[in-house]
Structures are given as C-alpha cells and as structure tokens.
C-alpha positions in Angstrom: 130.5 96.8 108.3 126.8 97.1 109.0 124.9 100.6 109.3 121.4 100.7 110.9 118.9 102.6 107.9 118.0 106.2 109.3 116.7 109.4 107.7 119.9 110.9 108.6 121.7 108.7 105.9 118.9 109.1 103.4 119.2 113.1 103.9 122.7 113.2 103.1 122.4 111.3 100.4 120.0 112.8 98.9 120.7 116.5 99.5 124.4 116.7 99.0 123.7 117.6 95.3 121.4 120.0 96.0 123.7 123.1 96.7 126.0 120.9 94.3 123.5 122.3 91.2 122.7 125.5 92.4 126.3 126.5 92.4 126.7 124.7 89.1 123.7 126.9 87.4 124.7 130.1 89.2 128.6 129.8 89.0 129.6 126.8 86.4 133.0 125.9 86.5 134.1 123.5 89.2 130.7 123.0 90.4 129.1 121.9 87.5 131.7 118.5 87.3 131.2 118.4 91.0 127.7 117.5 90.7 128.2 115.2 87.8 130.8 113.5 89.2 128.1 113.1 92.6 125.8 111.5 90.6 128.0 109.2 88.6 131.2 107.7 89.7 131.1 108.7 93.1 128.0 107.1 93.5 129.2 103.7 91.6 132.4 104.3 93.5 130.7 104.1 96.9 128.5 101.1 95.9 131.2 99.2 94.4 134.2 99.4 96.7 132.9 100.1 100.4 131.5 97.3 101.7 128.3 98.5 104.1 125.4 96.3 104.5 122.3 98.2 105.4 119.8 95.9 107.9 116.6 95.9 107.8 114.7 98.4 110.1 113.1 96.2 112.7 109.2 95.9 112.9 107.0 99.1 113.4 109.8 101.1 113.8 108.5 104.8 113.2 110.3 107.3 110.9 109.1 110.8 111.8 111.2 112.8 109.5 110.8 110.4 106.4 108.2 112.8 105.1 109.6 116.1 105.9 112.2 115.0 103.7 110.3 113.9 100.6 108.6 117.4 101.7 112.4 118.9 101.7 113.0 117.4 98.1 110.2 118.1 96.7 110.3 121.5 96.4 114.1 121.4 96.3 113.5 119.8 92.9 111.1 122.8 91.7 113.9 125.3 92.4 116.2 123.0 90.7 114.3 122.6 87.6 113.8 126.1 87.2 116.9 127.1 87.6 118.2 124.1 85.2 116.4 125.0 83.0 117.1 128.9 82.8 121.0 128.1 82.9 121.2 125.5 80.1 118.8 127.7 78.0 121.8 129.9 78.6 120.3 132.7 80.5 123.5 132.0 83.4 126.3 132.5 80.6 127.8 129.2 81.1 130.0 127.7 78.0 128.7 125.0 76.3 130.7 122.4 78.1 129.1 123.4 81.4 125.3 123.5 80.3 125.8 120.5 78.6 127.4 119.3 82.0 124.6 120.7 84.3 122.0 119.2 81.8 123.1 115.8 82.3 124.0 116.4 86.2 120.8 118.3 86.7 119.0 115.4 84.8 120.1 112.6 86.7 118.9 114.3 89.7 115.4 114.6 88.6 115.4 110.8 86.9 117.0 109.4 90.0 116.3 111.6 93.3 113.2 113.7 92.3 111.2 110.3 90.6 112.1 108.3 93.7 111.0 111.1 95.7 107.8 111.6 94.1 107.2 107.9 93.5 107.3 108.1 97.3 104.7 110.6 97.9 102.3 109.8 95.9 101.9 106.6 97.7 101.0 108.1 101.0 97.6 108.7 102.9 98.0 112.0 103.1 96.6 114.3 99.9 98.7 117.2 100.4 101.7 115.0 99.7 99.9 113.3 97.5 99.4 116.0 95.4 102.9 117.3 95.7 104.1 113.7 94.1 102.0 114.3 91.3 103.1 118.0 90.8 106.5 116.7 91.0 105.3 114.3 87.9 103.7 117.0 86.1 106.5 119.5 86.2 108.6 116.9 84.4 105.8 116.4 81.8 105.1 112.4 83.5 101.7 113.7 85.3 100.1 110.5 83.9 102.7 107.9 86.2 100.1 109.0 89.1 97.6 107.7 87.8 99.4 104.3 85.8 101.8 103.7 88.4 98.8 103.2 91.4 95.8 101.7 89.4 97.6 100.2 86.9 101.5 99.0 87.5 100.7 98.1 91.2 97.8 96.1 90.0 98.9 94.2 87.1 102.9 93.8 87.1 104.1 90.9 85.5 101.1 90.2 83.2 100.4 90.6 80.1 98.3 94.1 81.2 100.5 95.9 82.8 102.5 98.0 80.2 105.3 98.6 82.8 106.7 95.1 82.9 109.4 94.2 80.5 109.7 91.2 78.6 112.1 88.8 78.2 114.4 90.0 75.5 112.5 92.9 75.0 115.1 96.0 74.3 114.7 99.1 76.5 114.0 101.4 73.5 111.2 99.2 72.1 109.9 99.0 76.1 109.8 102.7 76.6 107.6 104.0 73.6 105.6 100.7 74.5 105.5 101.6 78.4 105.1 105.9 78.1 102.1 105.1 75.4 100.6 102.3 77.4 100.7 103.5 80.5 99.1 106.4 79.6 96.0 104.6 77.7 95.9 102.1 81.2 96.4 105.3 83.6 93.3 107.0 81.5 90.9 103.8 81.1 90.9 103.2 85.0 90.7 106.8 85.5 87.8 107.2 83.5 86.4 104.2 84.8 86.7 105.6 88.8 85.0 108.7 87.8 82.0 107.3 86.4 81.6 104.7 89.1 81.8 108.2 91.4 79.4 109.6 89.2 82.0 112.7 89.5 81.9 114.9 86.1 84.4 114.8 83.6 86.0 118.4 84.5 87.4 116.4 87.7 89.6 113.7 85.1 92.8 114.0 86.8 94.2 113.8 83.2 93.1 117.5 83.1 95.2 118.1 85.6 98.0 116.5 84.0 98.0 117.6 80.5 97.3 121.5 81.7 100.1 121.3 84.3 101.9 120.4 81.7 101.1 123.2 79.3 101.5 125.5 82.2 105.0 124.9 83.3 105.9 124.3 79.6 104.5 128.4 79.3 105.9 129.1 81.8 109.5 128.1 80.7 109.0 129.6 77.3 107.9 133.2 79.1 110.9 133.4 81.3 113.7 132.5 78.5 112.1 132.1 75.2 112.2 129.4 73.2 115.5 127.8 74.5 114.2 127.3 77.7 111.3 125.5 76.5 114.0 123.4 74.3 115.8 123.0 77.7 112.5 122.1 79.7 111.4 119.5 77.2 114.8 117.9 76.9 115.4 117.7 80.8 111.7 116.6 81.3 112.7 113.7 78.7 116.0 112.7 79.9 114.7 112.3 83.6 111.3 110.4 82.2 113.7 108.1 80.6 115.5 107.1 83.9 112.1 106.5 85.5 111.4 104.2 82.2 114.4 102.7 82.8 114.2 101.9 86.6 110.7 100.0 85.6 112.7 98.3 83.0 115.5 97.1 85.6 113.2 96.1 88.1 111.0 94.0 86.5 112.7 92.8 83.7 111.7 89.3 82.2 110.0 88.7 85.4 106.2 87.4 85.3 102.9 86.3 86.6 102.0 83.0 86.5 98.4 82.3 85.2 96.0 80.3 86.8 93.6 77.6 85.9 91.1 79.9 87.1 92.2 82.5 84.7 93.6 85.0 86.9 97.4 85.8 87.8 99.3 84.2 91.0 99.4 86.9 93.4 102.7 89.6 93.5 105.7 87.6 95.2 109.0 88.8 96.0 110.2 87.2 93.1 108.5 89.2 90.3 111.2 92.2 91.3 114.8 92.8 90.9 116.0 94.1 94.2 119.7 95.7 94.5 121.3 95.7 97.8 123.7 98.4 96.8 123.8 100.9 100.0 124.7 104.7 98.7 122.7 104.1 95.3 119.5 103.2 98.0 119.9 105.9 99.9 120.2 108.1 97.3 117.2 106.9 95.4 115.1 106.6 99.3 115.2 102.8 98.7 113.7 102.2 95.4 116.2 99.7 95.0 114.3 97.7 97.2 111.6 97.0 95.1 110.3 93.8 95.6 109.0 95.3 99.3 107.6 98.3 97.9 105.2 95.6 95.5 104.5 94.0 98.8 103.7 96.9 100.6 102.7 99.6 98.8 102.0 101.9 101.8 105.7 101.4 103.8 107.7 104.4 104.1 110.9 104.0 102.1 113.6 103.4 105.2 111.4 100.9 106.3 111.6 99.0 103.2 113.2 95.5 103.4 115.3 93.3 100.8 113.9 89.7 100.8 115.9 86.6 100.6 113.8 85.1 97.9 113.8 88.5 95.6 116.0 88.2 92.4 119.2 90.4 92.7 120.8 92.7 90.6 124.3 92.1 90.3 125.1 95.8 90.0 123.6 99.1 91.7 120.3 100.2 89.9 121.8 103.0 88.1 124.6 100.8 86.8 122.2 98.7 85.5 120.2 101.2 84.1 123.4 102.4 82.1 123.5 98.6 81.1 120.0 98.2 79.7 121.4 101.4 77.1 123.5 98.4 75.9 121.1 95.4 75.0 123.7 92.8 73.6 125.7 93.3 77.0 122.5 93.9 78.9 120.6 90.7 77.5 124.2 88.8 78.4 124.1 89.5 81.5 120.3 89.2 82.6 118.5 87.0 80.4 119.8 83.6 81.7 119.3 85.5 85.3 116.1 86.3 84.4 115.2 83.0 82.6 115.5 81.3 85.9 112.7 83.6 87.7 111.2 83.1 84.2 110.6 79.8 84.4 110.7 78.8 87.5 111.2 75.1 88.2 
C-alpha cells in the first residue's frame, strides 16, 4: 500500500502522545502505560508489520503547515517537560511504578519527538523559529547542538573532525562522552571564531545563552519542587540527550569521508548516512529517518525529505536500532560488515 507524505500524517503522529502524557502526569494509572506503550511497541509494531511505503513528495511541492507544527510541538514539549518533571519529582502523587513509567515515556518523547522537532527548526531561515529550536535544546540542557550541529556536524561528517560521526567498531558509550565533550569544544571554537570575524563582543557568545538557559530552567525546576525536581530535570534532560547521541550514532555509523590527494574530504554523498524507510517511526520523528537528504539539503522541510537509492539502509526502524546500539556485541553483528561495505567501498 503506498501513502502520499502530508502534514496531516506527521501531525498525528506526532501529537497523539501529547494528551497521552498529560493525562499520565495528572491522572497515572492507565495513561501512563498508554503513553509508553505509544512510544515503544506500538510504534515498532506499526513499522514492522504494516507494510506502507511513503513516496517521495514530488518536486517543489509546498508544505504550509510544516512549520506551524514544529511551532505546535514546540511549545507542546515545554508544557510537557514541566509537567514531567513536577510529576516524577512526585509533586502529582503517582506510585513509583507510574513515575518511573512517565519518566521513561515522557523521555522518549523529548529524545525522539521534541530533538527531531527542534533539530528541524533550527535549520530554518526564519530566527524566531530558530531561536525556538535552540530553546528547545537548552531546556533539555543540549543548548550547545545549535551551535555543533550547524557549524560543525553539517560541515565535517564523516572525517576525522567532526565529533558526531561514529567509528567503525566504536561502542556507543565510548562515542557519547567523545561526541557530548567534542561537540561542545567544535560548537565553541567556530563560535568564537564567527564572533571575532563579526567583530561582535563576547557578551553576544551564544554559549552564554546556552549555559545560562541552562541554569535558568535548572532554577527554575529546583524553585517549583525542590530538589527532586531538579533530580527529575537533570535525569530527563539526560535520558532524551542520550537518544539524540544515539540517533547521530545510528545514522552515521562506520560511515566516512574519503580524503583527497589534495588534502581535503570528498564531498557529503548519500552514502555517508544510514537512511530507514520505516513509515510510522518517520513520521513520528518528522523524517529524521531520512537522513542522508537532510545532509544533502540542509534547508528542506522534513516532509519533503527523500530516501535515495544509493543511501545505506537500516535494516530496522531508527529507534529499533537505537535500542540495538545499547547492545554492542549484537549491534557490531549486525552493522559492521553492513557498514564495512560503505566503509570501504570498492
């Protein structure tokens, strides 16, 4: 069966959780499992066992609610957090089974939904929804990604300087100190480097912005319920920080650059991303999965994003995968002689 991509689908998708968690937070029982049962094996159910092939939308096809959504979602996901976060701290009087349930629910929605979301907007034109993207980022503690994930990861993925590519056999835990601490020094340098080719001063260092967002929602959390809801801020922030790690780690996983005689790096192909053509677990993350277009171009609005013939391919969803990578003797099983063939190409 084949579905033409629309915002419709994506909006679904996307927002079906949404009333999902706030009846989990507020209520608990039922609802909580209802959400993370939404974001786990209904998700991987739908993937797996209905067979739907999403085309690709034709050229210049316009998509005039795409950004009212990410709009919609984004502050959606503030609500959420706060709300998350005030419940599992236990300020809603749910049992420990259901904050520990909403945690992980809420958590899955901010690593999977909120990052895509914000990954999104912080690619477009327009600064108002740029700086919602990055205010997104910062209320999960990430601010930094704004910077690394545009001047750095776009830039240098699949060499050597781009601390957001995975090696070969490289575990994910060893990847994701490697990638948070990395990305953060490459994020600042170019940073730092764009402000004093501006001749701007230093009081404008977007890493101002991101390190006192940070403190300020952090406060904020710790006024409103004490010190378990900065616990509960920090370990949500964390936990949806290491799905983002993790979807960098998926995507472009033993997957590199050829150098040049010249010295510099072939340019970004199709092939230096995993792509998934998994339908729901797309729509639910507003296309990430189709990465290897994004790399391509930068600037396309995620339900025009394509998958390409010549990409590598996932052989599960994204977020299957992701689970996967937790697992690196069954994850290096699986991908590495995948990945060895994009590796070394013959």
């Amino acid at each position: 069966m084949t579905q033409k991509p629309s915002v419709t689908a994506f909006a679904i998708a996307t927002l079906t959780p949404v009333p999902l968690l706030v009846l989990g937070a507020t209520l608990g029982g039922v609802w909580v499992w209802a959400a993370l049962l939404y974001m786990t094996l209904f998700t991987f159910a739908l993937d797996e066992l209905v067979a739907i092939v999403t085309p690709n939308a034709p050229d210049g096809v316009e998509f005039p609610a795409a950004n009212p959504l990410s709009v919609t979602l984004a502050l959606a996901h503030f609500g959420l957090l706060a709300l998350a976060i005030w419940a599992v701290a236990g300020g809603g009087g749910l049992g420990i089974a259901e904050r520990i349930g909403l945690f992980i629910a809420a958590s899955l929605f901010f690593g999977q939904v909120s990052n895509a979301n914000a990954h999104e907007l912080i690619h477009r034109g327009s600064k108002p929804l740029f700086w919602l993207g990055k205010m997104v980022y910062i209320s999960v503690l990430y601010g930094h990604h704004t910077s690394a994930h545009t001047k750095v990861h776009h830039r240098f993925v699949g060499t050597p300087d781009d601390p957001n590519t995975a090696r070969l056999g490289e575990p994910y835990y060893h990847f994701a100190a490697r990638a948070w601490i990395g990305s953060f020094r490459a994020g600042r340098r170019a940073e730092t480097q764009l402000l004093h080719q501006a001749g701007k001063p230093l009081w404008q260092h977007p890493y101002l912005h991101y390190v006192a967002g940070a403190l300020l929602v952090l406060t904020a959390s710790f006024v409103v319920s004490g010190i378990a809801g900065l616990i509960a801020h920090l370990a949500l922030a964390s936990y949806a920080t290491a799905q983002l790690l993790l979807s960098d780690y998926v995507q472009h996983y033993g997957l590199k650059r050829a150098q040049l005689d010249s010295g510099k790096f072939e340019p970004v192909t199709n092939r230096h991303s995993w792509d998934s053509p998994h339908w729901f677990s797309s729509f639910l993350m507003l296309n990430a999965p189709r990465h290897s277009d994004h790399h391509a171009h930068p600037g396309r609005k995620y339900p025009a994003l394509r998958l390409a013939d010549d990409s590598p391919t996932l052989p599960y969803s994204l977020p299957a995968m992701a689970v996967l990578a937790l697992l690196p003797p069954l994850w290096r099983k699986i991908m590495d002689p995948r990945a060895a063939k994009w590796h070394n190409p013959v």
